[in-house]
C-alpha positions as CSV (number, residue, x, y, z in Angstrom):
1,X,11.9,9.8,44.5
2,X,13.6,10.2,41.0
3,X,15.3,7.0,41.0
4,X,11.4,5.5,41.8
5,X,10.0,7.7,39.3
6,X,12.5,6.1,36.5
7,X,12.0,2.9,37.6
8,X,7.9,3.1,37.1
9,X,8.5,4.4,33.7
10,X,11.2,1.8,32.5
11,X,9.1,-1.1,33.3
12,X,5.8,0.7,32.3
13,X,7.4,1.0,28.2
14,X,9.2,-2.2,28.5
15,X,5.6,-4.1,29.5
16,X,3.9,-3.0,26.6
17,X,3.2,-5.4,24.2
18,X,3.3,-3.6,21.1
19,X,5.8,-1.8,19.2
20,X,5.5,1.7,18.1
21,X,7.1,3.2,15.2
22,X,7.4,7.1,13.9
23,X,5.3,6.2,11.1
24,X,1.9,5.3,13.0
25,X,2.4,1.5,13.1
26,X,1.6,-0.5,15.5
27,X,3.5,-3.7,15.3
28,X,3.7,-6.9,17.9
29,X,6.9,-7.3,18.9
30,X,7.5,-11.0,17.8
31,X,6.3,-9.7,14.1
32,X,9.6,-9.7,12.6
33,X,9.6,-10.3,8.7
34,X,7.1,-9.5,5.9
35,X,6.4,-10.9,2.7
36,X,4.7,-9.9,-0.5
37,X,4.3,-12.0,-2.9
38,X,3.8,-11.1,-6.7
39,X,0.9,-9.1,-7.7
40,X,-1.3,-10.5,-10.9
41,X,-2.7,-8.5,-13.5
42,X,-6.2,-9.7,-13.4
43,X,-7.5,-6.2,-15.3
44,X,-9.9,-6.2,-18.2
45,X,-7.5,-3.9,-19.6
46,X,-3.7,-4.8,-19.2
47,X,-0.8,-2.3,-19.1
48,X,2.4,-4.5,-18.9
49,X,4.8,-4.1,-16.7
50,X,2.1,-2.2,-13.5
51,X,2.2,-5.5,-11.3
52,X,5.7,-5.4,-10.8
53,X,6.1,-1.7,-10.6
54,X,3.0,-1.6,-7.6
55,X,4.3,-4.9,-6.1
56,X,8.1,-3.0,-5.8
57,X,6.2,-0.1,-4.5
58,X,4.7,-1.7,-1.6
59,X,7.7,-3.8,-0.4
60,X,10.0,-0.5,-0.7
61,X,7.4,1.3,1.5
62,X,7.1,-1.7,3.9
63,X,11.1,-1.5,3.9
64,X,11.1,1.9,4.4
65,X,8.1,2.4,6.8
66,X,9.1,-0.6,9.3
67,X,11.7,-2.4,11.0
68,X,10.6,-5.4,10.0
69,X,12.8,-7.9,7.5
70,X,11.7,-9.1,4.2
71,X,11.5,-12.7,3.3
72,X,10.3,-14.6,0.4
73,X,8.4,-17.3,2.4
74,X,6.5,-18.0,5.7
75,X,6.6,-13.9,6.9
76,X,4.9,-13.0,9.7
77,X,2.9,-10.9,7.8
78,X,2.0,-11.4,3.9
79,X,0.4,-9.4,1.2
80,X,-1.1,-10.4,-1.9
81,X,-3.7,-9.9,-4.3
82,X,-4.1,-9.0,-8.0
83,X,-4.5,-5.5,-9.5
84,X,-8.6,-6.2,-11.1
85,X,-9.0,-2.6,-12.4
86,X,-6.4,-0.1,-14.7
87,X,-9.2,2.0,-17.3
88,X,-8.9,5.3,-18.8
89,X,-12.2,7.2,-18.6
90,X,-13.3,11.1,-19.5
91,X,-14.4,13.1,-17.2
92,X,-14.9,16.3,-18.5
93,X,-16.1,17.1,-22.3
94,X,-15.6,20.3,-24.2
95,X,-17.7,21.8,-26.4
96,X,-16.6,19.9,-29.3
97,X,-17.9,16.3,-27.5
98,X,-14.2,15.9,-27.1
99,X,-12.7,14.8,-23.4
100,X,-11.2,17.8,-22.0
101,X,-10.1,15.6,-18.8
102,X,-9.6,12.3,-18.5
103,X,-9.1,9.7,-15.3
104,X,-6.9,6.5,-14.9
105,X,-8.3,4.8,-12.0
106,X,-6.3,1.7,-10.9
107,X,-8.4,-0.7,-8.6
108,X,-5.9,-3.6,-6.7
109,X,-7.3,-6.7,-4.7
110,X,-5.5,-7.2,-1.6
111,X,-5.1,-10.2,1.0
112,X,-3.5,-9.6,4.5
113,X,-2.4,-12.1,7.0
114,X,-0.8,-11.5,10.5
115,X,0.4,-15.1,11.6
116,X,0.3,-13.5,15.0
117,X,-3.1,-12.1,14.9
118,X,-5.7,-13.9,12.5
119,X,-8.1,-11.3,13.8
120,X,-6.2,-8.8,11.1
121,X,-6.5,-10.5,8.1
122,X,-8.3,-9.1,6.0
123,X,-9.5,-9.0,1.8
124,X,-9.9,-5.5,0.5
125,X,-10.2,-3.7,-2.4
126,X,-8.3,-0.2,-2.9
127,X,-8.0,2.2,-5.7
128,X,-6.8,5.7,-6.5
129,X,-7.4,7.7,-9.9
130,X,-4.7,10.1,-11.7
131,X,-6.8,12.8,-13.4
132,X,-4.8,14.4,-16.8
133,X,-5.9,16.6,-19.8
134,X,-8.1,15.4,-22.6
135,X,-5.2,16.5,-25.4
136,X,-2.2,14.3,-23.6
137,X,-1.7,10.5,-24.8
138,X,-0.6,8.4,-21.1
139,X,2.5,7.6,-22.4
140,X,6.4,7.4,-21.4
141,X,6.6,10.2,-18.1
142,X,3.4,11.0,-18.0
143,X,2.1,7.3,-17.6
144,X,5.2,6.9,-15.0
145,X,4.2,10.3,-13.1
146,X,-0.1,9.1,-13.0
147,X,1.7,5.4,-12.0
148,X,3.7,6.5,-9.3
149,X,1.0,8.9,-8.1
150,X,-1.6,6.4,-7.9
151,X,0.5,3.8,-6.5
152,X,2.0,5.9,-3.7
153,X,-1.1,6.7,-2.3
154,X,-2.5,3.0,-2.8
155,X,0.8,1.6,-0.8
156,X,-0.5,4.0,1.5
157,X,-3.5,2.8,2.2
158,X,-2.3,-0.4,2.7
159,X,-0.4,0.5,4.8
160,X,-2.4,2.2,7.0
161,X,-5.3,-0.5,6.7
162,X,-2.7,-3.4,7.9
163,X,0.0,-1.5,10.1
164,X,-2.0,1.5,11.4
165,X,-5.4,0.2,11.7
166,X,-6.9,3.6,10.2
């Protein structure tokens, strides 16, 4: 009955036709390599250097998050876009009319394609915000630290918008 029992489950995982990981993706199994190609800076306002820094950020979370083998042409899956929004605002004011908060809000365009599933592709816009104090010029760690937050949690969502389906 055990032997049965073993038997139903082996061919019950091995018959499914997607791949699970630890991380909430759900992955075809003949999706093996990804590609991302280089990220534009397409803002109004330009900080050198943040297209590179977000496009390594998504490839090391794509390395890190997946099994799946990065290639510089024809992936299974491929990301791209341009980041379209990097702009310092106040949100707060003190008594003086002087910003006693203020926000960097990065926006970044993004493509998707599944070669094995067109029904996945899709163009979407994400964006997360670092909020700072009013006195403090984004410069050197602190531009680094509101960088790394922002892009962490936009990889995220990439993520989770591609590979999860959330």
């Amino acid at each position: 009955m055990r032997l049965v029992g073993l038997l139903i489950l082996i061919l019950f995982t091995t018959s499914c036709s997607v791949k699970y990981s630890l991380t909430g993706a759900s992955i075809s199994p003949e999706t093996k390599t990804f590609q991302v190609n280089y990220f534009q800076n397409s803002a109004p306002l330009i900080e050198p250097g943040i297209e590179r820094d977000f496009t390594n950020k998504l490839i090391d979370l794509l390395i890190n998050q997946t099994s799946l083998e990065l290639v510089k042409i024809n992936g299974d899956l491929t990301y791209e876009g341009e980041i379209v929004e990097y702009r310092i605002s106040p949100t707060t004011a003190t008594a003086n009319n002087t910003a006693a908060q203020n926000r960097l809000t990065v926006g970044v365009n993004i493509r998707f394609y599944d070669k094995n599933d067109s029904e996945a592709d899709f163009e979407k816009r994400f964006s997360f915000y670092y909020d700072y104090p009013g006195n403090i010029q984004l410069i050197g760690g602190q531009r680094d630290t509101a960088l790394d937050e922002i892009f962490e949690r936009i990889t995220q969502d990439v993520f989770n918008a591609s590979l999860a389906k959330w």
